[in-house]
N, C-alpha and C positions, 0 to 999 in steps of 0.2 A: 392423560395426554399432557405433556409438556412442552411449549413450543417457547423459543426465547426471540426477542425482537432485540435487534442491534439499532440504536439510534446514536445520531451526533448532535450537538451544540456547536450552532454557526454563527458567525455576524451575520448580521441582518441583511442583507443584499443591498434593500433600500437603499440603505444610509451608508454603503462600501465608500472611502474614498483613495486614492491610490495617492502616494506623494508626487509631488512635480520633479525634485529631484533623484530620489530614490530607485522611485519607480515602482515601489514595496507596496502591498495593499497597507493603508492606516486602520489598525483595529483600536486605537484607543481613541473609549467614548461612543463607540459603535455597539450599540446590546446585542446580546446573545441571543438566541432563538432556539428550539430546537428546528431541528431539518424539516420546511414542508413535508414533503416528501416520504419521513420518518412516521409522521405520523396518520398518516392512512396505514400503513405498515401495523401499525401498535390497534387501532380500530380494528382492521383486521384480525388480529391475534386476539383479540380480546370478543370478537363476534364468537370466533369459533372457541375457546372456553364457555362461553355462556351455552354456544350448544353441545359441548361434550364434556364440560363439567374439569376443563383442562387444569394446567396452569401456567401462569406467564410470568418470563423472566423477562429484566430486561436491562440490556447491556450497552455500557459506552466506554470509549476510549477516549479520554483529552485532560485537561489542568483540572484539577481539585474545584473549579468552580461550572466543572459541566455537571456535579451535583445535582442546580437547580433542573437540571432538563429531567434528569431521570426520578425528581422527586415528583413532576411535574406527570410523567409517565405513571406513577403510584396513584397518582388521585385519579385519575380514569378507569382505574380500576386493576394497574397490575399486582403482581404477588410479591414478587423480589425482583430486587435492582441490583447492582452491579458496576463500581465505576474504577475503572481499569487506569490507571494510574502510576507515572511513576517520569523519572525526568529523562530516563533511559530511552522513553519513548517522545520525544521530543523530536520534531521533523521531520515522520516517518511521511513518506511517500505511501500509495495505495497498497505495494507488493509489501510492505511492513506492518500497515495496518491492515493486513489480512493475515498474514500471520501471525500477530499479535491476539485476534480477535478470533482467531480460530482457536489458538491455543487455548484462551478465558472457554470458548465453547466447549471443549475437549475437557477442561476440568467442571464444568458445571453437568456435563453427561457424565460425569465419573458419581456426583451425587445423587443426580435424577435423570434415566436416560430422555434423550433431547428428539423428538417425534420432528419437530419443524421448525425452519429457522426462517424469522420474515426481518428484511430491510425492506427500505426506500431505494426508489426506481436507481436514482444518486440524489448526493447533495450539492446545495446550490453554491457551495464558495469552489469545489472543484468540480463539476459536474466531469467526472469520469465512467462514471456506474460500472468500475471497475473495483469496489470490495466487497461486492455480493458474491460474484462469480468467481473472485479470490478466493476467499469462504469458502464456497459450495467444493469446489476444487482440491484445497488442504485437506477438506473434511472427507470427502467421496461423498457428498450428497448428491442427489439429483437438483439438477438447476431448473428452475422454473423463473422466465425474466420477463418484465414488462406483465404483468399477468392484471388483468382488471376485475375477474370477478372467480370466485370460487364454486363451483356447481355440486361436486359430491365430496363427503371425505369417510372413508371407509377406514375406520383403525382395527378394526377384523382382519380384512384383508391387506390392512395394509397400504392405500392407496389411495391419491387424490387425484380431483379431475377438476384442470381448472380451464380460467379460458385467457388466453393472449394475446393481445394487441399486435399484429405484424404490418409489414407491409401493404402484401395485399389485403390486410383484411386480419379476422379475427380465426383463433389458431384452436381449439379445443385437444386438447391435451391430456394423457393420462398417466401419471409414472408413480413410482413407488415411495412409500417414506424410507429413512428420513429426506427429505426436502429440504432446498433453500429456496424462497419464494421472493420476487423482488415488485413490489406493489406499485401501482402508476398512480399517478393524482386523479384524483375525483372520481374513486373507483366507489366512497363511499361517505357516508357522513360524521364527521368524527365526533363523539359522543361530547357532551360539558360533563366536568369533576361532580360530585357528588359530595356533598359537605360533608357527609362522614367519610370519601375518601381525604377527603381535604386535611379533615384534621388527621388521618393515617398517616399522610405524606408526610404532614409539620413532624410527626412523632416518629415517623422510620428509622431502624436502625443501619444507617445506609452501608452495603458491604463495599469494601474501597479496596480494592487489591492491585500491590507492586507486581513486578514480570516474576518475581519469587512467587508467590504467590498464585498465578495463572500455570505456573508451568515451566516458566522460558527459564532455559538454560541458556541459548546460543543467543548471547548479546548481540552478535555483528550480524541479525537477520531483525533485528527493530530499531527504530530511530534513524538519525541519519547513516549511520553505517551498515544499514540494511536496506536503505533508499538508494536506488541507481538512477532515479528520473531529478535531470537537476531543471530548475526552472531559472531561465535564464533573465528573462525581462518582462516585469507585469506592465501592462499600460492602459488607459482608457481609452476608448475610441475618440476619434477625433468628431466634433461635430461637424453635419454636415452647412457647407453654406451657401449651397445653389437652394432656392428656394423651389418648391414643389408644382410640377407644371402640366397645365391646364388640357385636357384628352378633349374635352367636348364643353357644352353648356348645358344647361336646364332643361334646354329644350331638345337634347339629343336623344334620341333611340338609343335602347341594349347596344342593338344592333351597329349604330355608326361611332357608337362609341367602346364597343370591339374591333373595331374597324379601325379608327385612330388609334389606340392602343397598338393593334399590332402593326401599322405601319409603322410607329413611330420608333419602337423595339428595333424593325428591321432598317429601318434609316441610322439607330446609333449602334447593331452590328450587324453588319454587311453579311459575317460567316451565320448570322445565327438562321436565314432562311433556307440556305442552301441543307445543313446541320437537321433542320426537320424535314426537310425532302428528302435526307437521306434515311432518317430514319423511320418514315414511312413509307419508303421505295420506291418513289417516286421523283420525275423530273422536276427541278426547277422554274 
């Protein structure tokens, strides 16, 4: 079984800060992370090798210094890493780095075919959770999104059976490999490095590969000449500065202080009672 994990290297959220005049996000001086997100994805992948005896790749797209994420992926246990690389891909929007990252997948099934492929639900600098289902899409895998916990996997037949977080509720699911799986937070525990992988990682021979490399021919579908989403203006919210205001006291009931609440709702919008009467079909 060979399943490959796509992970990224973000600035830290925490510490984002956007210029006053710019408008730009400021990344210098801001540390690199890899993606929450990514790494329940890699847990994941690396569960199910220990129960089928798999193996794990794992793959990133960004500057020569997102290295440290995927050496960082090696000491938890995975087999081979992967960092995609080149200046071509500079500025790519999501519809580029899916195709970019499809392509690196499409050549690493050319070496060892690819049974499952796990990201992060998305990541926190653009929260789009749109280059998993990119991925899955380029490829013809079966999409599997938002999915919280794994229940059967069957590589006889073929097949996993996992479970998904929806709307109403929780979704049980069954479809065929190969798979793209897009994993939600605190679906599990994410293991600590192992001092012998530690020292792996220090020692790895890391594989770095140009769009030569991956595959890519068609320059004008990576980078910015494959990005059509322009982003127009970053900014940070404004703080707020009405100070926070008082529903009941200590000594109020659940109840009168549900009560205050929703009057207080419908005194600052008029349409929003009428709005629930209608959607409960019912008079005013």
């Amino acid at each position: 079984m060979h399943i490959v994990v796509c992970i990224k290297q973000v600035p830290d959220s925490a510490q984002i800060r956007v210029h006053p005049v710019t408008n730009t996000i400021m990344r210098q001086g801001v540390p690199a992370i890899v993606n929450p997100y990514d790494l329940y994805a890699i847990e994941e992948a690396l569960r199910l090798k220990d129960r089928c005896h798999g193996r794990v790749t794992v793959l990133s797209m960004g500057p020569p210094q997102a290295e440290t994420a995927l050496r960082k992926a090696i000491s938890f246990g995975a087999d081979e890493a992967v960092l995609l690389t080149d200046r071509s891909f500079a500025g790519a929007d999501t519809l580029a780095t899916s195709y970019a990252l499809a392509a690196a997948i499409g050549k690493i099934n050319e070496e060892l075919p690819v049974d499952l492929v796990f990201t992060g639900k998305q990541t926190i600098d653009g929260d789009t959770a749109q280059v998993g289902p990119g991925i899955a899409k380029r490829l013809g895998l079966e999409l599997l999104t938002y999915v919280s916990q794994i229940d059967a996997l069957d590589l006889e037949r073929r097949e996993i059976v996992v479970r998904r977080r929806a709307e109403g509720g929780v979704q049980v699911l069954k479809t065929r490999l190969p798979a793209l799986i897009t994993m939600l937070e605190g679906t599990n525990e994410v293991r600590f490095a192992t001092m012998a992988n530690m020292f792996r990682a220090a020692r790895y021979d890391l594989k770095v590969w140009s769009k030569e490399d991956a595959g890519i021919t068609d320059a004008t579908k990576i980078g910015l000449k494959g990005s059509p989403t322009v982003v127009a203006k970053v900014f940070a919210p404004q703080p707020r500065s009405k100070p926070a205001e008082l529903v009941g006291n200590e000594t109020s009931s659940p109840q009168d202080l549900a009560v205050n609440l929703i009057t207080t709702l419908f005194a600052r919008h008029p349409n929003l009672e009428s709005q629930f009467a209608k959607n409960a079909g019912v008079s005013p």
